[in-house]
N, CA, C and O atoms as a GROMACS GRO file, in nm:
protein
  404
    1UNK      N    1  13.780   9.711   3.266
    1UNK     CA    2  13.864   9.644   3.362
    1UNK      C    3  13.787   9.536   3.438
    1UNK      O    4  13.844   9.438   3.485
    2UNK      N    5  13.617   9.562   3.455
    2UNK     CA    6  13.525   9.411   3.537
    2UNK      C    7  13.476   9.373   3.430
    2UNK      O    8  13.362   9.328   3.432
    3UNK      N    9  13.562   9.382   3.283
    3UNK     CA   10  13.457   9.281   3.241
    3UNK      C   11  13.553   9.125   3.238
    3UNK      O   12  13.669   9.096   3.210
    4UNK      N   13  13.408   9.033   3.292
    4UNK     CA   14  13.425   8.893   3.335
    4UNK      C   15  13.451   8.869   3.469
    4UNK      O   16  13.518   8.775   3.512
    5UNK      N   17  13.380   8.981   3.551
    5UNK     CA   18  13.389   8.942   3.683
    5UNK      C   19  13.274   8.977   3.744
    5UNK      O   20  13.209   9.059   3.679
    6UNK      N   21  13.219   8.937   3.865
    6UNK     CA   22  13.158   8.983   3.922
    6UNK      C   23  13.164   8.982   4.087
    6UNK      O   24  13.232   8.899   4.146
    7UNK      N   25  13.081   9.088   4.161
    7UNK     CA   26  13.143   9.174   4.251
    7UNK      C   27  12.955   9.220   4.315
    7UNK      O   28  12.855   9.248   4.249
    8UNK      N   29  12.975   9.210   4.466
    8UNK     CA   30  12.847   9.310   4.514
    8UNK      C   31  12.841   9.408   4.554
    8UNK      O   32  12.845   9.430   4.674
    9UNK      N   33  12.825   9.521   4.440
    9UNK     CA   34  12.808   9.647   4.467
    9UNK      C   35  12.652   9.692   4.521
    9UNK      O   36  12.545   9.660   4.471
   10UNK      N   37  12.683   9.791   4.662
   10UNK     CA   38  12.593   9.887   4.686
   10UNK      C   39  12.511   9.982   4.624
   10UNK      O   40  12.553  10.098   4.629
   11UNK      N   41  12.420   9.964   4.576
   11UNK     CA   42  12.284  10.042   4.459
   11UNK      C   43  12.314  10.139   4.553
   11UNK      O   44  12.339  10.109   4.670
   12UNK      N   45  12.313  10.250   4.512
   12UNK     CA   46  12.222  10.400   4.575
   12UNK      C   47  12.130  10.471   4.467
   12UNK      O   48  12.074  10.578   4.490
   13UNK      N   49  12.122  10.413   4.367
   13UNK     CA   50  11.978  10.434   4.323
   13UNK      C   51  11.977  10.437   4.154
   13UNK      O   52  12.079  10.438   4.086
   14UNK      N   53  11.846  10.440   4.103
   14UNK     CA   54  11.794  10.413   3.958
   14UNK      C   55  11.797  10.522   3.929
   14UNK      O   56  11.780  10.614   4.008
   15UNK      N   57  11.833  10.542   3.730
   15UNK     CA   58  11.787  10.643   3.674
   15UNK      C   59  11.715  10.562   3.558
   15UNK      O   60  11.763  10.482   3.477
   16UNK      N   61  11.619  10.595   3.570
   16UNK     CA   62  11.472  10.570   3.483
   16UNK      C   63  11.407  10.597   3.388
   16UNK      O   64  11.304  10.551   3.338
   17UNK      N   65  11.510  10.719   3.351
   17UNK     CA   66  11.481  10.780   3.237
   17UNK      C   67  11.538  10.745   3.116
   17UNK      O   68  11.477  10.753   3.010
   18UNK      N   69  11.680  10.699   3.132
   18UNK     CA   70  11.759  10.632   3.039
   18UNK      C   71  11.732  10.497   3.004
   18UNK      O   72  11.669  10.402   3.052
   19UNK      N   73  11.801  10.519   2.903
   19UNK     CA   74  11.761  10.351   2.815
   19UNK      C   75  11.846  10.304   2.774
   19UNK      O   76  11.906  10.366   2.687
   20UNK      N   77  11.889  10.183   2.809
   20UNK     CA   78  11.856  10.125   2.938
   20UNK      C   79  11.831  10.188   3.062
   20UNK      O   80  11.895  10.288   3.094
   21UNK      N   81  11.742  10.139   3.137
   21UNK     CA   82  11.765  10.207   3.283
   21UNK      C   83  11.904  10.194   3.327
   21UNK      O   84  11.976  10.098   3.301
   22UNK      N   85  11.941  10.314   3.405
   22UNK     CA   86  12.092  10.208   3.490
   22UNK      C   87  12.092  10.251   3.611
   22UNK      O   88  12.037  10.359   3.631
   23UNK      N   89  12.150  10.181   3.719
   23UNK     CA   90  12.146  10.180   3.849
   23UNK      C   91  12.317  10.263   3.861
   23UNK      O   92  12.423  10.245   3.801
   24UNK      N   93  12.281  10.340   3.950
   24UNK     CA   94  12.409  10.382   4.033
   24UNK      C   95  12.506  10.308   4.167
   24UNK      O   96  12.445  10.202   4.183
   25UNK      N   97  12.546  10.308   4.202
   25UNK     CA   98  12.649  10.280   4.296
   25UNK      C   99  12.751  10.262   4.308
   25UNK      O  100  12.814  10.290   4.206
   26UNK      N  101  12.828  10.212   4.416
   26UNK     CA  102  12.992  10.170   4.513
   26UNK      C  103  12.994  10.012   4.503
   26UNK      O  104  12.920   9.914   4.514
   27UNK      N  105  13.131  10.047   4.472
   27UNK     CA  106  13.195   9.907   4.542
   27UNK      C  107  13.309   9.923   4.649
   27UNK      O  108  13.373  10.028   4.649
   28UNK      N  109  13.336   9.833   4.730
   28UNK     CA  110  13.479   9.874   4.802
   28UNK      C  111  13.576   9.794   4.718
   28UNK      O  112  13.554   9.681   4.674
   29UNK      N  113  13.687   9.867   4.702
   29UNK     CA  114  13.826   9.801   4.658
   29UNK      C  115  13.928   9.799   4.761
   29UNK      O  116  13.941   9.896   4.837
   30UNK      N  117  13.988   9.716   4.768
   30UNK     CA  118  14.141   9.739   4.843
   30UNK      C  119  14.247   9.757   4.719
   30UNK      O  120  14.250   9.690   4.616
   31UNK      N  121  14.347   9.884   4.764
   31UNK     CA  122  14.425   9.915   4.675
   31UNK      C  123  14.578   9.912   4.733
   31UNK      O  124  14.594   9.968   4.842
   32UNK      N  125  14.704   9.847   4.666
   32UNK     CA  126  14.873   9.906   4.731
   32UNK      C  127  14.885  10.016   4.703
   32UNK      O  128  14.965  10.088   4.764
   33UNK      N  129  14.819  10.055   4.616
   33UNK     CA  130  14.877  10.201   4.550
   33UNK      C  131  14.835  10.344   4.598
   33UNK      O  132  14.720  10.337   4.641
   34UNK      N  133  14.874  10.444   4.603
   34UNK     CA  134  14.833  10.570   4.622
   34UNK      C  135  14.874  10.664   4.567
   34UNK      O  136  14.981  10.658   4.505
   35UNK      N  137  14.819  10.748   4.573
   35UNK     CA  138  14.775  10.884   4.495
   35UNK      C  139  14.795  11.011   4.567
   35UNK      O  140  14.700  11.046   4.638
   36UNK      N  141  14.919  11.100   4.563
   36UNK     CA  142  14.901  11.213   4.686
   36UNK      C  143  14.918  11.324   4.581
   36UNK      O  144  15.031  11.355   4.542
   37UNK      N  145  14.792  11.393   4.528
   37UNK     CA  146  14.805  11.514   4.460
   37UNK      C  147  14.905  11.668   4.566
   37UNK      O  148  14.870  11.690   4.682
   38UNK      N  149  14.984  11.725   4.521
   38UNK     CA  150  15.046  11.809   4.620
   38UNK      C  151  15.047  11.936   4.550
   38UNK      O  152  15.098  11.957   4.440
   39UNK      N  153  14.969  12.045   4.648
   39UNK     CA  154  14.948  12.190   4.617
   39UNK      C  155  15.042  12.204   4.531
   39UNK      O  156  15.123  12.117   4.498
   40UNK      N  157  15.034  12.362   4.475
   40UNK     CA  158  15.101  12.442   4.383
   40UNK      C  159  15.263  12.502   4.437
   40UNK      O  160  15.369  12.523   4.378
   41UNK      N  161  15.202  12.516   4.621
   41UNK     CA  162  15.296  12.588   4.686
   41UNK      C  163  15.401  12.433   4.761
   41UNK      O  164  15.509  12.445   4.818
   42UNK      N  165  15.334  12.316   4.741
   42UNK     CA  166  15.422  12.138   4.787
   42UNK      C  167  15.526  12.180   4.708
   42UNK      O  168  15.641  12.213   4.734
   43UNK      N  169  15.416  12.166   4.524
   43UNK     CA  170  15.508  12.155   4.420
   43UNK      C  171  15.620  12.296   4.407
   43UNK      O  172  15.701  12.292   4.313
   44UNK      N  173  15.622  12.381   4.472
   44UNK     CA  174  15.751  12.481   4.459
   44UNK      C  175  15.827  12.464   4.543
   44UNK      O  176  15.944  12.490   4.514
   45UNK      N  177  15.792  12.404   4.707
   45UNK     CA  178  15.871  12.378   4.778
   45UNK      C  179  15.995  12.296   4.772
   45UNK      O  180  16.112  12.321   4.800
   46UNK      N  181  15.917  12.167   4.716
   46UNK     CA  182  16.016  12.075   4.676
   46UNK      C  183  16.117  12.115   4.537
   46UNK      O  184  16.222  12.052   4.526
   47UNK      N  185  16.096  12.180   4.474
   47UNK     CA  186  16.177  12.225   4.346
   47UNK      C  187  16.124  12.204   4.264
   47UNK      O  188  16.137  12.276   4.165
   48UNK      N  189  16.050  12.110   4.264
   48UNK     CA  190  15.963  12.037   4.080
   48UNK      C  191  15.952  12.158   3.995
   48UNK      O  192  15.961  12.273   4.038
   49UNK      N  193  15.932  12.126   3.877
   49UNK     CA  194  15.838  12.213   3.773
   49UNK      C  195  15.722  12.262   3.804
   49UNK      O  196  15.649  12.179   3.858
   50UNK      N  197  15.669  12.384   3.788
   50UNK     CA  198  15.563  12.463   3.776
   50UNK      C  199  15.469  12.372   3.752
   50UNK      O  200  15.490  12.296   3.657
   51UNK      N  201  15.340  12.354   3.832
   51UNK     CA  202  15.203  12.312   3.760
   51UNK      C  203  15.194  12.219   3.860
   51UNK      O  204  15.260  12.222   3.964
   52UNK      N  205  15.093  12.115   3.820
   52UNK     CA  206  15.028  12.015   3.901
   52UNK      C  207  15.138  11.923   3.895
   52UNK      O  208  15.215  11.905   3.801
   53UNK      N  209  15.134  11.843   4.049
   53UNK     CA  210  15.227  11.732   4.002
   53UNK      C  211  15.162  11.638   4.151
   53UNK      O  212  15.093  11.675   4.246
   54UNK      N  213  15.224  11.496   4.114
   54UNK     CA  214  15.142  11.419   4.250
   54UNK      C  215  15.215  11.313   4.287
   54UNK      O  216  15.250  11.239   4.195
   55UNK      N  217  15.250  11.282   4.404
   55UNK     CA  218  15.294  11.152   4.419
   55UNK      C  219  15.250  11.026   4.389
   55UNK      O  220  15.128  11.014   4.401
   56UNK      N  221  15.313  10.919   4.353
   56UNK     CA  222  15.222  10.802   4.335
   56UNK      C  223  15.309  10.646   4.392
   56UNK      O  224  15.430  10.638   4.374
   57UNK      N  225  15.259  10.572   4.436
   57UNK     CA  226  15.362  10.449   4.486
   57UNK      C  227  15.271  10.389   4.588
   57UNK      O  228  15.148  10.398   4.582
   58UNK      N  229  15.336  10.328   4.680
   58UNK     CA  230  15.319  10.192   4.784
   58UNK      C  231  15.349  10.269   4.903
   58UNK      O  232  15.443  10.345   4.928
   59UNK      N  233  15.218  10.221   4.993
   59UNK     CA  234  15.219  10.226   5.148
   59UNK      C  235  15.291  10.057   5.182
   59UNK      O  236  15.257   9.949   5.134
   60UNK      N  237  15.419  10.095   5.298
   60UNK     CA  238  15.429  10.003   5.312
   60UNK      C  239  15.458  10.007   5.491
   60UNK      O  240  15.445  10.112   5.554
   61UNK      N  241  15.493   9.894   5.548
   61UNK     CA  242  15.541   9.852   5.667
   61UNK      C  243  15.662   9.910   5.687
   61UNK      O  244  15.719   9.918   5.578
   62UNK      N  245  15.726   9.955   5.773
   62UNK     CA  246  15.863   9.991   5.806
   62UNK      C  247  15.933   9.861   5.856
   62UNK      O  248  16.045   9.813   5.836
   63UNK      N  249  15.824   9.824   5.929
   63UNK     CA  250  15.925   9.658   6.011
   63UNK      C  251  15.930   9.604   5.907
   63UNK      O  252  16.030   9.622   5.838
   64UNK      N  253  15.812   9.510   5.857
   64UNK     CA  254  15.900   9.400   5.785
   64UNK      C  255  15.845   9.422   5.618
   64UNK      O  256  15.802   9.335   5.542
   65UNK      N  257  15.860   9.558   5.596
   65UNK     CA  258  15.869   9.593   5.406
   65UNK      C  259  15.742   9.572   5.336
   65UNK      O  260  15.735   9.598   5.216
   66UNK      N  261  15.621   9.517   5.413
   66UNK     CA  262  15.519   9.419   5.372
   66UNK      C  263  15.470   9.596   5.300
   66UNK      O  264  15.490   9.712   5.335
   67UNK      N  265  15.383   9.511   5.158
   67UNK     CA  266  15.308   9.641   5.104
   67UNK      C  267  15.116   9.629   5.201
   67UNK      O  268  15.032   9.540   5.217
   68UNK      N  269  15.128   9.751   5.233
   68UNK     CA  270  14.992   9.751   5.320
   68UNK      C  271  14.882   9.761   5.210
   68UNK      O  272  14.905   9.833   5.114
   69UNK      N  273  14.778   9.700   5.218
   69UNK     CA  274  14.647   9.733   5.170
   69UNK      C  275  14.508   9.837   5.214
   69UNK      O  276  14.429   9.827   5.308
   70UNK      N  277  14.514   9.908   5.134
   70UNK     CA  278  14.428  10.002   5.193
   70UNK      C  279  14.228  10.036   5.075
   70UNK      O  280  14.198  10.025   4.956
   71UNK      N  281  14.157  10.072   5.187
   71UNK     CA  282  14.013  10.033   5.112
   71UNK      C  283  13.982  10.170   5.018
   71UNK      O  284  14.032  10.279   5.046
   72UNK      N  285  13.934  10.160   4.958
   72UNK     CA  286  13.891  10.285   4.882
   72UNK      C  287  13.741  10.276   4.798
   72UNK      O  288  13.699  10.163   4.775
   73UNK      N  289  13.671  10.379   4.759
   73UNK     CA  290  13.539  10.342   4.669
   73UNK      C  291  13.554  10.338   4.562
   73UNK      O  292  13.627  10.433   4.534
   74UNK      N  293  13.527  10.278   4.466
   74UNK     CA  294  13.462  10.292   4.353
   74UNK      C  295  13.311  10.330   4.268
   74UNK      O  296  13.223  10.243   4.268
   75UNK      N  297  13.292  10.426   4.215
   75UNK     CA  298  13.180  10.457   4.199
   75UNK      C  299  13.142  10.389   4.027
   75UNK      O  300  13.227  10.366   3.940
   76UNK      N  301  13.072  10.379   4.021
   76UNK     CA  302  12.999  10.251   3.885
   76UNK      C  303  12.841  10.318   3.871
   76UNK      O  304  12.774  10.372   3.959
   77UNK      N  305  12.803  10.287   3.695
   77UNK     CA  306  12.694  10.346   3.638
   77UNK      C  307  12.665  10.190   3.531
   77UNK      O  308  12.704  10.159   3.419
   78UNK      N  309  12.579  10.120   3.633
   78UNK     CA  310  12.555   9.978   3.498
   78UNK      C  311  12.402   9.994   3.489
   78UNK      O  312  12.326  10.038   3.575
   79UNK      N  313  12.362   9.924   3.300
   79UNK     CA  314  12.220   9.892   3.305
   79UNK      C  315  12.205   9.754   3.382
   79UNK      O  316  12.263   9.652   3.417
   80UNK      N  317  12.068   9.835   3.383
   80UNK     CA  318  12.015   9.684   3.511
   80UNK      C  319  12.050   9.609   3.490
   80UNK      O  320  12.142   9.562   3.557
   81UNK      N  321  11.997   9.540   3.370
   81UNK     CA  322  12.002   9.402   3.355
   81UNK      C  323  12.175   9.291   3.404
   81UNK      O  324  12.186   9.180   3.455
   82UNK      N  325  12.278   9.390   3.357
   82UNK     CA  326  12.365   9.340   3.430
   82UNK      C  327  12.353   9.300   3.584
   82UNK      O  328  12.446   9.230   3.625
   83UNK      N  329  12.280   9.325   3.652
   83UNK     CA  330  12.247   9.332   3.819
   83UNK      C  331  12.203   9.203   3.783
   83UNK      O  332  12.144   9.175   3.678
   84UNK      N  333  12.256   9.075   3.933
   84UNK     CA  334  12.185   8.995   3.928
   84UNK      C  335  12.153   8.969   4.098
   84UNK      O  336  12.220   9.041   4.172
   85UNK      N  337  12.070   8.885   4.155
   85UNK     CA  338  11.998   8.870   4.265
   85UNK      C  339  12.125   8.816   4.328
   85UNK      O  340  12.206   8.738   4.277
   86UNK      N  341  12.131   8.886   4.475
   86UNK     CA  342  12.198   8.795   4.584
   86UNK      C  343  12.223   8.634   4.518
   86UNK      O  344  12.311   8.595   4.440
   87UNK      N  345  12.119   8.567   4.577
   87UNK     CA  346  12.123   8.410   4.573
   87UNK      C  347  12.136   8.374   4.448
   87UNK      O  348  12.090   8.265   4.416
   88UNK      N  349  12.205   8.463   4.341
   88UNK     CA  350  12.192   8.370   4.172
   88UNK      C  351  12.371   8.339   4.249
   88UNK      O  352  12.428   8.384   4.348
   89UNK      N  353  12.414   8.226   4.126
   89UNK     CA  354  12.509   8.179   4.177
   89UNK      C  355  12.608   8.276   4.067
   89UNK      O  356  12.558   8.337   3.973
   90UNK      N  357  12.752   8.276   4.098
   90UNK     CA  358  12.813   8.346   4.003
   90UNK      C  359  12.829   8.227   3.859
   90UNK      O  360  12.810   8.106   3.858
   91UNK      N  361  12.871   8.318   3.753
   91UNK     CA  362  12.912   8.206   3.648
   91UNK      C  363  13.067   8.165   3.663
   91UNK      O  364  13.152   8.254   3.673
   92UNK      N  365  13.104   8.019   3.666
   92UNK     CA  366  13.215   7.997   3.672
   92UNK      C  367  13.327   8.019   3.584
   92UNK      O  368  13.447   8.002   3.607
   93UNK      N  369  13.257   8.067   3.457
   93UNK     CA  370  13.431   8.126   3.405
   93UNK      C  371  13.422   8.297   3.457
   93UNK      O  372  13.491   8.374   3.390
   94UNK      N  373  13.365   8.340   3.539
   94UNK     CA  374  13.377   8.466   3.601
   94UNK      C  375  13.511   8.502   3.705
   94UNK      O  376  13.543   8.410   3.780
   95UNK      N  377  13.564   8.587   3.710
   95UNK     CA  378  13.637   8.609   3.857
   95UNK      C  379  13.613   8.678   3.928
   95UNK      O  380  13.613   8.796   3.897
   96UNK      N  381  13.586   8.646   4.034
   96UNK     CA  382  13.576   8.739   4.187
   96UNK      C  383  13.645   8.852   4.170
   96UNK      O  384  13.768   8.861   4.165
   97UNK      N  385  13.568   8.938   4.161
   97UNK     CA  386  13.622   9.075   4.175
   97UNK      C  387  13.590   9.175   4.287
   97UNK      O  388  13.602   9.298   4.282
   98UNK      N  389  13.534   9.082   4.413
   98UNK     CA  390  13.532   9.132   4.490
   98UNK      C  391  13.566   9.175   4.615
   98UNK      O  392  13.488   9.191   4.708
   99UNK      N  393  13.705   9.198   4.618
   99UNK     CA  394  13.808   9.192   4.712
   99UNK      C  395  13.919   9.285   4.670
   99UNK      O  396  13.985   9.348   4.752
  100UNK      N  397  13.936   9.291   4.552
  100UNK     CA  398  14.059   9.430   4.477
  100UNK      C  399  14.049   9.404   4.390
  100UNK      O  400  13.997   9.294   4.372
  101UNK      N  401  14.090   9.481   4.276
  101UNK     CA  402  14.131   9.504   4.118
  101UNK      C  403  14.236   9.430   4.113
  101UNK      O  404  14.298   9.420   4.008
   0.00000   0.00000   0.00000
């Protein structure tokens, strides 16, 4: 889904042993969407079918309908070499992917 973009993710650290090396870390995303997994005892309350079940859709505004944006992490496993320095410039057929999916 990032490939052809790039984005500054937060390192929290190297694994060194692998080969390639690869660095761990976060990115922040802003997302419309959400995710409300609901117990066993949600899912009987409401009537549904037996088993796991979850809500999914849009936070929105009540006044004026607007869909709200909300931040969330992403966690990522790249080899280094993809990492490039602060001050390199991005490549221009790249897209900013650093603001939401």
């Amino acid at each position: 889904m990032l490939r052809g973009c790039w984005f500054e993710p937060s390192v929290l650290g190297m694994d060194k042993s692998r080969s390639p090396e690869t660095v761990h870390g976060i990115r922040i995303v802003h997302r419309t969407n959400v995710v409300i997994p609901l117990s066993i005892g949600q899912t009987a309350e409401l009537g549904l079918p037996a088993g796991s079940c979850e809500i999914v859709g849009h936070v929105r505004s009540v006044d004026d309908e607007s869909v709200v944006s909300l931040p969330g992490v992403q966690t990522l496993t790249v080899p280094v070499g993809w990492l490039h320095g602060l001050e390199s410039e991005p490549s221009r057929d790249h897209r900013n992917a650093g603001r939401s999916f």
